[in-house]
DSSP file (Angstrom, degrees, kcal/mol; ACC not computed):
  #  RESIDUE AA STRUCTURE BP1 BP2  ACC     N-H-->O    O-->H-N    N-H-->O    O-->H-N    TCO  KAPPA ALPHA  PHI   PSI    X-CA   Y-CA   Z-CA
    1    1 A X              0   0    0      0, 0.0     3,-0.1     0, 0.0     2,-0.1   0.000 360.0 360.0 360.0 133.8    0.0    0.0    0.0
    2    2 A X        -     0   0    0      1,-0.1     2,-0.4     0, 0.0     0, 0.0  -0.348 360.0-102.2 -85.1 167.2    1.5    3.2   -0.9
    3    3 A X        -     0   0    0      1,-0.1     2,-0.5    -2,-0.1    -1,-0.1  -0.441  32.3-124.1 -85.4 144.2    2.2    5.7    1.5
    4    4 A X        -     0   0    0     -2,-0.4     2,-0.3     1,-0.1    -1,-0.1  -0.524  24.5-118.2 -90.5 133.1   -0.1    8.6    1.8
    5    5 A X        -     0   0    0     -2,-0.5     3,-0.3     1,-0.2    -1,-0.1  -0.437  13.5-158.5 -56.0 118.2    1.4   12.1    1.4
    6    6 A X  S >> S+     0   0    0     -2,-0.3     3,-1.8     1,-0.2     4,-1.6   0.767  78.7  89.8 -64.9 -20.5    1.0   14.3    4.6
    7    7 A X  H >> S+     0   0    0      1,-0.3     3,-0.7     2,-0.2     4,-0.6   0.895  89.2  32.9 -46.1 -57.8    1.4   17.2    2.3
    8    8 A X  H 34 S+     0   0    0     -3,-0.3    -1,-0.3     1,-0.2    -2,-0.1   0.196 116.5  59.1 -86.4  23.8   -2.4   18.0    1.2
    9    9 A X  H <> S+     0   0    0     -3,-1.8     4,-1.1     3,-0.1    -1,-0.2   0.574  86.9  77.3-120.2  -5.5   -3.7   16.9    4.5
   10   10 A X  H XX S+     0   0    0     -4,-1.6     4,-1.8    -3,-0.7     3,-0.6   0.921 100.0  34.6 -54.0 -65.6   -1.9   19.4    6.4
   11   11 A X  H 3X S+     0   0    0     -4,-0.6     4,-2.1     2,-0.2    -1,-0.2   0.698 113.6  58.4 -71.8 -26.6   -3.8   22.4    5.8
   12   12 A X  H 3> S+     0   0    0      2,-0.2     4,-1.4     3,-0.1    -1,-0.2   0.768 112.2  42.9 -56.4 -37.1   -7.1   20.5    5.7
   13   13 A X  H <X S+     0   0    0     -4,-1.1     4,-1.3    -3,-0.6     5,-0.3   0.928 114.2  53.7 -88.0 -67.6   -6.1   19.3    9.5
   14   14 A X  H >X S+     0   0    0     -4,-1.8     3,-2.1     1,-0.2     4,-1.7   0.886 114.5  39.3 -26.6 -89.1   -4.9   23.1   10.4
   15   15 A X  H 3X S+     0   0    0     -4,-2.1     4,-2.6     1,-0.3    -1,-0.2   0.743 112.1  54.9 -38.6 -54.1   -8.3   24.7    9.3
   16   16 A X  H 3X S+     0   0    0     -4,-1.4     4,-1.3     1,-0.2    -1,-0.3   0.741 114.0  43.8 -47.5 -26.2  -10.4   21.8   10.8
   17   17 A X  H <X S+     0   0    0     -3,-2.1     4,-1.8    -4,-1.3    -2,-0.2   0.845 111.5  51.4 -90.5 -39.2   -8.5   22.6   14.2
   18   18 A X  H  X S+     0   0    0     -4,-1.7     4,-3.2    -5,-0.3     5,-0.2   0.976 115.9  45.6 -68.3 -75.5   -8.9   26.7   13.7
   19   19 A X  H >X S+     0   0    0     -4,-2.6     3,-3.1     1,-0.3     4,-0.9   0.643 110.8  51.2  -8.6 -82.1  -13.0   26.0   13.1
   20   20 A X  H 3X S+     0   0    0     -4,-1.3     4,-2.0     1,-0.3    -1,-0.3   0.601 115.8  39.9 -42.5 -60.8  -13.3   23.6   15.9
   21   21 A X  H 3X S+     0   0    0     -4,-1.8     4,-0.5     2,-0.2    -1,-0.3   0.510 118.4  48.3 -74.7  -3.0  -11.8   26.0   18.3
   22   22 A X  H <X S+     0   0    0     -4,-3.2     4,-0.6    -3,-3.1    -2,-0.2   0.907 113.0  50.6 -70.1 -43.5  -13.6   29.2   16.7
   23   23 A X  H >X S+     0   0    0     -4,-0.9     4,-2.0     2,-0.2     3,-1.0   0.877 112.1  40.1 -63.9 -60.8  -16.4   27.6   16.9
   24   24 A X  H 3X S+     0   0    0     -4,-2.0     4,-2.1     1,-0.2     5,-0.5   0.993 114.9  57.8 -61.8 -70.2  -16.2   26.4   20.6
   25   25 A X  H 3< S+     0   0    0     -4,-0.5    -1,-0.2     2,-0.2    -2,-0.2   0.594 109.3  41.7 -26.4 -26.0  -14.7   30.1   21.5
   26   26 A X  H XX S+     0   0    0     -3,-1.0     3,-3.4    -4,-0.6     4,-1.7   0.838 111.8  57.4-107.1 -57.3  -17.8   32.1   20.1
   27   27 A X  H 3X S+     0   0    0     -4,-2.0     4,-0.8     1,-0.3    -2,-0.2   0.757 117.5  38.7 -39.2 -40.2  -20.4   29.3   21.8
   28   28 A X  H 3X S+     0   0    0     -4,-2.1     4,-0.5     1,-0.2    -1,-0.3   0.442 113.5  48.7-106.8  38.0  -18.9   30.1   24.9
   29   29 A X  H <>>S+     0   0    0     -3,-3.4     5,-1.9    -5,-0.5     4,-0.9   0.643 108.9  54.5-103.3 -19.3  -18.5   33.3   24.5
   30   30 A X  H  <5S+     0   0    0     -4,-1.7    -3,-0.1     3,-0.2    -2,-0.1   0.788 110.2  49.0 -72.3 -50.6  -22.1   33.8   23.4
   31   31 A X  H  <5S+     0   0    0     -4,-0.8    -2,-0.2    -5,-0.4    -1,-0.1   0.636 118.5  32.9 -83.6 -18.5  -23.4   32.2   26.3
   32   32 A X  H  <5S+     0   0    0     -4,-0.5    -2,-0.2     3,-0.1    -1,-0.2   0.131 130.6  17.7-118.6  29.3  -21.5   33.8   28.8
   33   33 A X  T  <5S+     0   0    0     -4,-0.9    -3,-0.2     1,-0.3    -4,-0.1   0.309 105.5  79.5-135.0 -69.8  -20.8   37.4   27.9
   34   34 A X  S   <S-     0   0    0     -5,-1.9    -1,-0.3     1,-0.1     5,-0.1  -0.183  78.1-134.0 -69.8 118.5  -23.3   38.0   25.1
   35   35 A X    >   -     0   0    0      1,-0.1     3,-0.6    -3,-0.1     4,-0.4  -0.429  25.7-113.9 -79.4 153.6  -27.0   38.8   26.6
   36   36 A X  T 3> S+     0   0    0      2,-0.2     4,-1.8     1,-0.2     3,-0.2   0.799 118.3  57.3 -46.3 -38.5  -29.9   36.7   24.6
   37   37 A X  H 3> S+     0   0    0      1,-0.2     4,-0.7     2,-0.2    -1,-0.2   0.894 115.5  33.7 -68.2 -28.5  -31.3   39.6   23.3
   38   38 A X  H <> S+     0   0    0     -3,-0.6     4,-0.6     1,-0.2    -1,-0.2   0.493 111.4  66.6-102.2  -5.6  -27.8   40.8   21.5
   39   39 A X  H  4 S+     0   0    0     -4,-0.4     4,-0.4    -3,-0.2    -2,-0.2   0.801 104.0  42.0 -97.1 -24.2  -26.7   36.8   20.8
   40   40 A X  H  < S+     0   0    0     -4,-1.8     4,-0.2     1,-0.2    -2,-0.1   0.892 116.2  48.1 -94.5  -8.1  -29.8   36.1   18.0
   41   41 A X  H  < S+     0   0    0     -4,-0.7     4,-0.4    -5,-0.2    -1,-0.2   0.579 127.9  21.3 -82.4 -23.2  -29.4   39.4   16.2
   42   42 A X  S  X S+     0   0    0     -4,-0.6     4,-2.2     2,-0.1     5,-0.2   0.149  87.2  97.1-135.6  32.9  -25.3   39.2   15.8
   43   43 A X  H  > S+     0   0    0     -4,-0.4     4,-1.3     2,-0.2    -3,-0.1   0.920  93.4  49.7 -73.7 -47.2  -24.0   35.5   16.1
   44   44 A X  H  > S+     0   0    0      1,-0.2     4,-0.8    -4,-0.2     5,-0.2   0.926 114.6  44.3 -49.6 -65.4  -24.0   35.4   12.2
   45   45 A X  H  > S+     0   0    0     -4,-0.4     4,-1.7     1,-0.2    -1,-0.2   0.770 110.2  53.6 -68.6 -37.5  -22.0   38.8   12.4
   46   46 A X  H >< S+     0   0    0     -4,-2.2     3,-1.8     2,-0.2    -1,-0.2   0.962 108.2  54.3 -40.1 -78.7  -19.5   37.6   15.2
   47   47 A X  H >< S+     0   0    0     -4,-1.3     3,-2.1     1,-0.2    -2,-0.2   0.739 116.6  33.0   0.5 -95.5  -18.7   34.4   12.9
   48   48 A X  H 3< S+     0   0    0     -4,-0.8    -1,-0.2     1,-0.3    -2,-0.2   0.428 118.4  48.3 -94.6  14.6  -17.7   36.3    9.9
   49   49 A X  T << S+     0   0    0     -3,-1.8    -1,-0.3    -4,-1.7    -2,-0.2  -0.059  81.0 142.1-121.1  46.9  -16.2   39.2   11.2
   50   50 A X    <   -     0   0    0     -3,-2.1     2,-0.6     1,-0.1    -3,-0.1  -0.317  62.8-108.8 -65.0 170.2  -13.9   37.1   13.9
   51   51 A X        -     0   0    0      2,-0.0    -1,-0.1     0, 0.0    -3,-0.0  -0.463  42.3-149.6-105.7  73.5  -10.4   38.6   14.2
   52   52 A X              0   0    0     -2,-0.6     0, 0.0     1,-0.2     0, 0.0   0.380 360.0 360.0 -57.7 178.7   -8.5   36.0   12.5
   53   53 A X              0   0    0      0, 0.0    -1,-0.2     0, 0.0    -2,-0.0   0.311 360.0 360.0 -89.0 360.0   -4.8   35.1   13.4
């Protein structure tokens, strides 16, 4: 069996890792800073305007 290149799975594995921990960072960040009334009007806009690395 040939051996599988790490090369194009590298960034796929990076990105998957960035999500998971944006994703977990704004859920609890949502839930414990952001009052209800201000988390269903701007979750979308938190998402796409994080302040990526």
């Amino acid at each position: 069996m040939p051996q599988l290149n790490p090369s194009p799975w590298f960034p796929i594995f990076i990105l998957a890792w960035l999500t998971m921990i944006v994703m977990l960072t704004k859920t609890l960040k949502t839930k414990t800073i952001t009052p209800p009334l201000q988390k269903t009007s701007t979750s979308s806009l938190n998402f796409w305007t994080w302040p990526w690395p």
